[in-house]
GUTOR-470959 format. One record per residue (C-alpha): x, y, z; residue in one letter. Coordinates in nm, 3 decimals. Each point is the difference from the previous one (the first is absolute). Layout:
! residues N
{{X Y Z} 'a'}
...
! end
This chain:
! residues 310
{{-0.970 -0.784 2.482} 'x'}
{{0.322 0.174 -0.022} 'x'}
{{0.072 0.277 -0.252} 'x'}
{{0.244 -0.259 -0.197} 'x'}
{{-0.292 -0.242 0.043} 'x'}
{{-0.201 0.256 -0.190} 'x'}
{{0.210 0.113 -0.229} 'x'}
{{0.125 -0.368 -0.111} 'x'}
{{-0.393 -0.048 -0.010} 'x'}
{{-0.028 0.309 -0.230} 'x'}
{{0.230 -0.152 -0.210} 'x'}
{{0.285 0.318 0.002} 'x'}
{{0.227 -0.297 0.066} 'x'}
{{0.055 -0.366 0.037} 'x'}
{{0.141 -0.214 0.315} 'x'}
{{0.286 -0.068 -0.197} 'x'}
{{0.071 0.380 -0.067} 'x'}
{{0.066 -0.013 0.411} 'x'}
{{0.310 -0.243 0.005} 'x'}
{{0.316 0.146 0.128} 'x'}
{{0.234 0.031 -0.288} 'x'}
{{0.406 0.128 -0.077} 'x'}
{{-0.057 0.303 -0.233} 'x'}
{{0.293 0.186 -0.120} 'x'}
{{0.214 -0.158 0.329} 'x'}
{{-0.280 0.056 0.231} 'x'}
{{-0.220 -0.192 0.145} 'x'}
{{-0.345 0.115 -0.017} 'x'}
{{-0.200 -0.116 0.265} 'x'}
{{-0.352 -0.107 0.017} 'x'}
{{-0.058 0.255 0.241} 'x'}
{{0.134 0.228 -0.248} 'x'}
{{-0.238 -0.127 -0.253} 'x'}
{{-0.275 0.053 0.191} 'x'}
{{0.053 0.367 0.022} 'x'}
{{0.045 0.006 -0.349} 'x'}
{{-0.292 -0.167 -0.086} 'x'}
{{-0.217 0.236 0.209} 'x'}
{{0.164 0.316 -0.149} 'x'}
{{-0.074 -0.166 -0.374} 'x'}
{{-0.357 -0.054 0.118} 'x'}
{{-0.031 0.394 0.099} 'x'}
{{0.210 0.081 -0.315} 'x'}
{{-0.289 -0.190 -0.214} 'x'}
{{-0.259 0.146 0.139} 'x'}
{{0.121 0.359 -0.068} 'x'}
{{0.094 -0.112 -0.372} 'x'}
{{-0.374 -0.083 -0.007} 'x'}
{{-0.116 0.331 0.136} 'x'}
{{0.221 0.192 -0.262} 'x'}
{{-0.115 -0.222 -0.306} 'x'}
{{-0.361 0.047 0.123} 'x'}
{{0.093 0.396 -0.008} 'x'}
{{0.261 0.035 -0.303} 'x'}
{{0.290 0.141 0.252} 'x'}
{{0.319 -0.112 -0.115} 'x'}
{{0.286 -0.106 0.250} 'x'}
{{0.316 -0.145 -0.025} 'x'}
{{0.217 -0.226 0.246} 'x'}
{{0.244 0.238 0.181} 'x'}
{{0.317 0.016 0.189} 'x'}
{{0.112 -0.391 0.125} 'x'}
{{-0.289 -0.127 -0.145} 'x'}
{{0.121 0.126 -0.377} 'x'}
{{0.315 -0.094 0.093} 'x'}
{{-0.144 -0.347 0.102} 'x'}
{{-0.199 -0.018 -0.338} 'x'}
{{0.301 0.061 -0.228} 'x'}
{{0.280 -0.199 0.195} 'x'}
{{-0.195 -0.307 0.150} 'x'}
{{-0.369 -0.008 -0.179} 'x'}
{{-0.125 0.007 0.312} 'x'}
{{0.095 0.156 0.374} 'x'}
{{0.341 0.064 0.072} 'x'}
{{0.065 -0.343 0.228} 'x'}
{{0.134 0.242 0.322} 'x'}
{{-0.287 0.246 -0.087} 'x'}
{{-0.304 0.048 0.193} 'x'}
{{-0.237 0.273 -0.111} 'x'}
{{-0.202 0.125 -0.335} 'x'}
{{0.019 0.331 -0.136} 'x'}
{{-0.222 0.164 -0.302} 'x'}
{{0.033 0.332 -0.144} 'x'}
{{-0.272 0.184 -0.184} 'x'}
{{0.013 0.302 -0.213} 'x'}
{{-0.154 0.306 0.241} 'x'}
{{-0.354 0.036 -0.138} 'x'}
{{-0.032 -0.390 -0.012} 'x'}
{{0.109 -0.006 0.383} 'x'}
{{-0.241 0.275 0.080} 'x'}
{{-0.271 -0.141 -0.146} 'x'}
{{0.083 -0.344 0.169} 'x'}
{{-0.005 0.169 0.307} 'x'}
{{-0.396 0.043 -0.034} 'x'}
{{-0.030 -0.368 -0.030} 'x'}
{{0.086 -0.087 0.332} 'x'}
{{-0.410 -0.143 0.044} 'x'}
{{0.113 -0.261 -0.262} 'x'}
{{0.207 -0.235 0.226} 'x'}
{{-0.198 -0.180 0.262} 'x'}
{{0.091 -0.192 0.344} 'x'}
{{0.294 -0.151 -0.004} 'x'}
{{0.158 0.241 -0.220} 'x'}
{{0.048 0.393 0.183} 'x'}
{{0.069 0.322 -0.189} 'x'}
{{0.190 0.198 0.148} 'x'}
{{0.085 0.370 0.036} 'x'}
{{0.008 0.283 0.231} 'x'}
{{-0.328 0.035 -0.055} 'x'}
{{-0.137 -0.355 0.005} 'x'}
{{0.220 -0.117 0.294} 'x'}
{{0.094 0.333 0.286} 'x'}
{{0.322 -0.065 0.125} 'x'}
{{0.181 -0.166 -0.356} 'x'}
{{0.151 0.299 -0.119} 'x'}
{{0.206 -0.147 -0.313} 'x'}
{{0.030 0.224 -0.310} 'x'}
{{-0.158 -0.242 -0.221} 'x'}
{{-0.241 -0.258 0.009} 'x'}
{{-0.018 -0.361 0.118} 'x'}
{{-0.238 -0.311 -0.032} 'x'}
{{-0.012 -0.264 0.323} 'x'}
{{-0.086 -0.310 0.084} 'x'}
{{-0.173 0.051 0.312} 'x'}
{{0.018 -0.366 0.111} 'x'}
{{0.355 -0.027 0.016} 'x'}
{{0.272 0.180 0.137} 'x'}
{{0.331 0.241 -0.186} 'x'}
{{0.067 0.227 0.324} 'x'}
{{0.272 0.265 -0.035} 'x'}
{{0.121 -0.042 0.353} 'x'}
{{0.098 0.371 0.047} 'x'}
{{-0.362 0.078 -0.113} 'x'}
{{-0.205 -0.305 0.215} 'x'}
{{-0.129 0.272 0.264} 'x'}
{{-0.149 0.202 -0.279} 'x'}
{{-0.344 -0.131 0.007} 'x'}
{{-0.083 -0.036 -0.376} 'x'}
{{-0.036 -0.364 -0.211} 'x'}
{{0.297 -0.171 -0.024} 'x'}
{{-0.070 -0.276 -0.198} 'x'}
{{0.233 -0.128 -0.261} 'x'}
{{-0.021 0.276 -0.321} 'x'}
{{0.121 0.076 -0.327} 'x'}
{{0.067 0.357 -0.078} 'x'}
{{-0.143 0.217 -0.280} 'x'}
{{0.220 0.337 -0.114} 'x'}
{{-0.053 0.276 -0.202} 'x'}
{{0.218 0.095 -0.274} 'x'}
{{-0.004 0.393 -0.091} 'x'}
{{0.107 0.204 -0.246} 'x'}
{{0.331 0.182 0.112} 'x'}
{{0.115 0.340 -0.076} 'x'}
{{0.390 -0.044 0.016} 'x'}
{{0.011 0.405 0.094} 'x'}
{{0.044 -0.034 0.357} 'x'}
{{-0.045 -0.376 0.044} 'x'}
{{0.282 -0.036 0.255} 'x'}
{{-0.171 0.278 0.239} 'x'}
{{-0.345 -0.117 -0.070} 'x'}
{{0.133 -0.407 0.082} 'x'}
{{0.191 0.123 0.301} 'x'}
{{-0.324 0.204 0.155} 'x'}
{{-0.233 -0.329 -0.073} 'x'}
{{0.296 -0.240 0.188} 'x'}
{{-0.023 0.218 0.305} 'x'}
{{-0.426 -0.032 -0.005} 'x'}
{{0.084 -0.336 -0.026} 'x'}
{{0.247 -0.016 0.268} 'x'}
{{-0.298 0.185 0.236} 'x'}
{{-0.249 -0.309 -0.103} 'x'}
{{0.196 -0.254 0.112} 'x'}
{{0.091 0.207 0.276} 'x'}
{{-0.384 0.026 0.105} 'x'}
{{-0.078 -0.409 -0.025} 'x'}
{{0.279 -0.052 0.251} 'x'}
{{-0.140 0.250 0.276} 'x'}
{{-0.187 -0.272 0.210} 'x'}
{{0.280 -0.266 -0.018} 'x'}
{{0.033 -0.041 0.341} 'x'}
{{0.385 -0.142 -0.075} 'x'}
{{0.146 0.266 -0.174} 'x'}
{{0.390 0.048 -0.021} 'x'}
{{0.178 0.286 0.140} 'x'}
{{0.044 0.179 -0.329} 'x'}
{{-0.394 -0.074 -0.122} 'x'}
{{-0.125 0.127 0.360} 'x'}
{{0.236 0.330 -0.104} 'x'}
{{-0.119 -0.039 -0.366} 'x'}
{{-0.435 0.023 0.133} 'x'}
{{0.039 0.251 0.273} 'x'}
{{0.157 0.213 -0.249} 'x'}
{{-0.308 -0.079 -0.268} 'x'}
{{-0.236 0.065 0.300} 'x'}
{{0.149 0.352 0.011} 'x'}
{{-0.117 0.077 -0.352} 'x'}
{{-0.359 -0.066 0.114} 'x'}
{{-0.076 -0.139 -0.362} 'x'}
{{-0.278 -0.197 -0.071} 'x'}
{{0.109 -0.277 -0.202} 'x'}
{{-0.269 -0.043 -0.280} 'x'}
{{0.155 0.382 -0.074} 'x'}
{{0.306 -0.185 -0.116} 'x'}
{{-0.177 -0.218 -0.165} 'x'}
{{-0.180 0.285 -0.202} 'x'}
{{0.316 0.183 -0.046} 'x'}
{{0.188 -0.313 -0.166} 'x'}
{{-0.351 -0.073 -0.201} 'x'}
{{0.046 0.349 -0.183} 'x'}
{{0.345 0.081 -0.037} 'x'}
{{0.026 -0.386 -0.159} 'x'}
{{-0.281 0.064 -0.258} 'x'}
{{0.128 0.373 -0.098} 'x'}
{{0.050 -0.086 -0.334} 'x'}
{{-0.373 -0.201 -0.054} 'x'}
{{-0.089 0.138 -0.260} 'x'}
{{0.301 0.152 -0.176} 'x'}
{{0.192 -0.218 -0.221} 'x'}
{{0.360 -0.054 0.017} 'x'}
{{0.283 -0.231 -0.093} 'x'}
{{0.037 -0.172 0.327} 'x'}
{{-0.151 -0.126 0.279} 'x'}
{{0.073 -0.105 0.367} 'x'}
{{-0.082 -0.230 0.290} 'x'}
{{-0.009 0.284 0.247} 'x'}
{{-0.215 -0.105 0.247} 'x'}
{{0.235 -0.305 0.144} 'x'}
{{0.351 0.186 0.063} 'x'}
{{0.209 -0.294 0.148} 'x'}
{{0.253 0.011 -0.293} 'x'}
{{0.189 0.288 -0.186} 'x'}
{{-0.152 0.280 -0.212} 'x'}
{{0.196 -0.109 -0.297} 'x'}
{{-0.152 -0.352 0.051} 'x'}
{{-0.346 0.113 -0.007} 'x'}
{{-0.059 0.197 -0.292} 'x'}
{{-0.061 -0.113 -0.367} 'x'}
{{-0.104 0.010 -0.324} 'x'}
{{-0.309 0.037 -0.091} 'x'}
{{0.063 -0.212 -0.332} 'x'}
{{0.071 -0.255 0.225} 'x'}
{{-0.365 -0.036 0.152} 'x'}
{{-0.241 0.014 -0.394} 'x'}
{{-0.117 -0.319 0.071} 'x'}
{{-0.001 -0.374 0.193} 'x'}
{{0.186 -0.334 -0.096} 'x'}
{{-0.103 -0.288 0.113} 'x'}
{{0.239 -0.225 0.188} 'x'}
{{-0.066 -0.291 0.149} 'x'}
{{0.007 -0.009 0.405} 'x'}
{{-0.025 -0.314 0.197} 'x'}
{{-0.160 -0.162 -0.305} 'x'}
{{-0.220 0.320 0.011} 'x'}
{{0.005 0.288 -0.304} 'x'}
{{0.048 0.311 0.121} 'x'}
{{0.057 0.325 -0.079} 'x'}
{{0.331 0.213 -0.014} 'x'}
{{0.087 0.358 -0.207} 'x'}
{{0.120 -0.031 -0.354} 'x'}
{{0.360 0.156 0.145} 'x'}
{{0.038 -0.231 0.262} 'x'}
{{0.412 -0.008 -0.108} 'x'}
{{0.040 0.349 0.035} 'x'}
{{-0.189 0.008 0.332} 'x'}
{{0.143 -0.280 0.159} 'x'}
{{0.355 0.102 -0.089} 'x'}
{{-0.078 0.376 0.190} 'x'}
{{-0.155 -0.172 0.311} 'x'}
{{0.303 -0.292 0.021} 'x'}
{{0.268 0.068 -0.250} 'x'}
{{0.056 -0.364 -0.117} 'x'}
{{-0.290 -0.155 0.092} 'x'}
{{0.082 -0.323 -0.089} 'x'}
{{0.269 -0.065 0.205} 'x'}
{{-0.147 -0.162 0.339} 'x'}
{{0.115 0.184 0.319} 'x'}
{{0.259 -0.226 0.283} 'x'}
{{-0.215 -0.278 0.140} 'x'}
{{0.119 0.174 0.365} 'x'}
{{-0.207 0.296 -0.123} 'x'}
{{-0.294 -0.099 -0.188} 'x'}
{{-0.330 0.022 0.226} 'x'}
{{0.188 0.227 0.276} 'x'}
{{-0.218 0.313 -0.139} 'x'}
{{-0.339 -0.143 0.154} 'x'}
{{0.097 -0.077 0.343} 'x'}
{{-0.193 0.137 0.291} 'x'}
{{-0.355 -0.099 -0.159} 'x'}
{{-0.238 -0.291 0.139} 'x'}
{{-0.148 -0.231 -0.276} 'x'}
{{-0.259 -0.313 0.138} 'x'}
{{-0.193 -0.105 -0.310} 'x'}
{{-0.250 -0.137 0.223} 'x'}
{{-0.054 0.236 0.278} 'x'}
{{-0.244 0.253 0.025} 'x'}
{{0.178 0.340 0.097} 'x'}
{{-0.205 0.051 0.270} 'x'}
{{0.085 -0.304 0.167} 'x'}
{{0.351 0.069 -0.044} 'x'}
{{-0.022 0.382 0.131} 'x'}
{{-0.272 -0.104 0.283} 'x'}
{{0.313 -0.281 0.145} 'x'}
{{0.242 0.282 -0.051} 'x'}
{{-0.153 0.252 0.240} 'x'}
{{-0.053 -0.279 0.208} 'x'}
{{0.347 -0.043 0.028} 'x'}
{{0.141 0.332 0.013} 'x'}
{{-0.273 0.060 0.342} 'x'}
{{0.158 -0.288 0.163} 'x'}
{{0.401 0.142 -0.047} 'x'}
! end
């Protein structure tokens, strides 16, 4: 049985949910489906976890986005983000025991080797490969990703974003050292990492504590600190804006967003409900490998195969 088979079975979705369909001008494919229904499955299974604990969460980044613009995924979108307030995420991060085979939990310290800021939950019979990360021998199953949200002293926010970007920057740096197919510039970008003889869960410590600075202080706004792919000024918030969840619906699905969702979604995208060129929309997720209904291993063990032979 495949992992649609199963999930179908579970009854997280229906056959019909699978059909290719024009969304928006694009054509979602059932191979696109697929993956979607796979990341809802994970995405339910966390929801469960948090009920079962009283952690609140809210839908996050293209996933909010996705919520308040299409009730559902955006159609060129292909991940799930949540964001929890920081002592919610820290004390889902002791629940890791609660998801069983298929599903993975994943950290730094659950899986040596994944050194993302935050944490993920996988599908460990399928396959979501960042290709610049496939020698990097941690699970690589299809995920959704879980955030924290922190409270954010503005005094030196700019400094304090800056020094977490660069930890970051050393992560990613430190998945990539094994890719046997590295370009010029990321051969130059890990022999100059190697030179810092850093171990890399020390970045991840650093980022943990400078992002959760303000735990237990109160203040008028908060950030998404530990993810530093956009601008500062996109990243931090109100507070106000994050009292309580709404419940939208989401692929016929409620689910829950923060009571400011406006004001948020207008500092991450300006006007956010204006869709982006069809040329553009999807470009932002290229160089990952999604099969539904591959194991990752399979996928990573024919991989190495192939690179020996070249």
């Amino acid at each position: 049985m495949t992992e649609i088979e199963r999930i179908i079975k579970k009854g997280v979705i229906s056959e019909e949910f699978l059909k290719e369909e024009v969304r928006n001008d694009f054509v979602v494919t059932t191979e696109r489906k697929k993956l979607w229904a796979v990341m809802l499955d994970i995405l339910f299974e966390y929801d469960s976890v948090c009920k079962k604990y009283g952690l609140t969460y809210y839908l996050w980044s293209g996933s909010l986005l996705g919520a308040v613009r299409h009730s559902g995924f955006i159609p060129w979108d292909d991940d799930i983000d949540v964001i929890m307030p920081r002592d919610d995420y820290e004390k889902f991060l002791q629940l890791g025991s609660e998801f069983k085979d298929p599903y993975f939990f994943q950290t730094p310290y659950t899986d040596p080797g994944y050194y993302y800021s935050f944490a993920k939950i996988r599908n460990s019979n399928t396959t979501g490969v960042v290709d610049m990360f496939a020698y990097n021998h941690f699970n690589h199953g299809i995920w959704i990703s879980i955030l924290p949200l922190d409270n954010w002293d503005i005094e030196g926010g700019l400094e304090r974003f800056e020094t977490i970007k660069q930890l970051l920057i050393d992560c990613s740096t430190a998945m990539r050292v094994d890719n046997p197919n590295l370009s010029e510039s990321n051969k130059e970008r890990v022999r100059l990492f190697k030179q810092k003889g850093v171990e890399p869960i020390t970045l991840y410590e650093k980022i943990f504590n400078i992002t959760r600075h303000q735990k237990d202080k109160p203040s008028q706004f908060v950030a998404h600190d530990s993810c530093t792919l956009s601008t500062y000024e996109k990243q931090v918030f109100a507070s106000v804006d994050f009292l309580y969840p709404i419940y939208v619906e989401v692929e016929g699905f409620s689910m829950p967003i923060p009571n400011g969702y406006k004001n948020i979604l207008k500092t991450m995208y300006g006007d956010y409900m204006k869709f982006p060129p069809i040329e553009y929309r999807g470009l932002w997720h290229s160089g990952t490998t999604f099969i539904p209904d591959l194991p990752y291993k399979q996928y990573l063990e024919q991989l190495y195969t192939d690179n020996n032979n070249h």
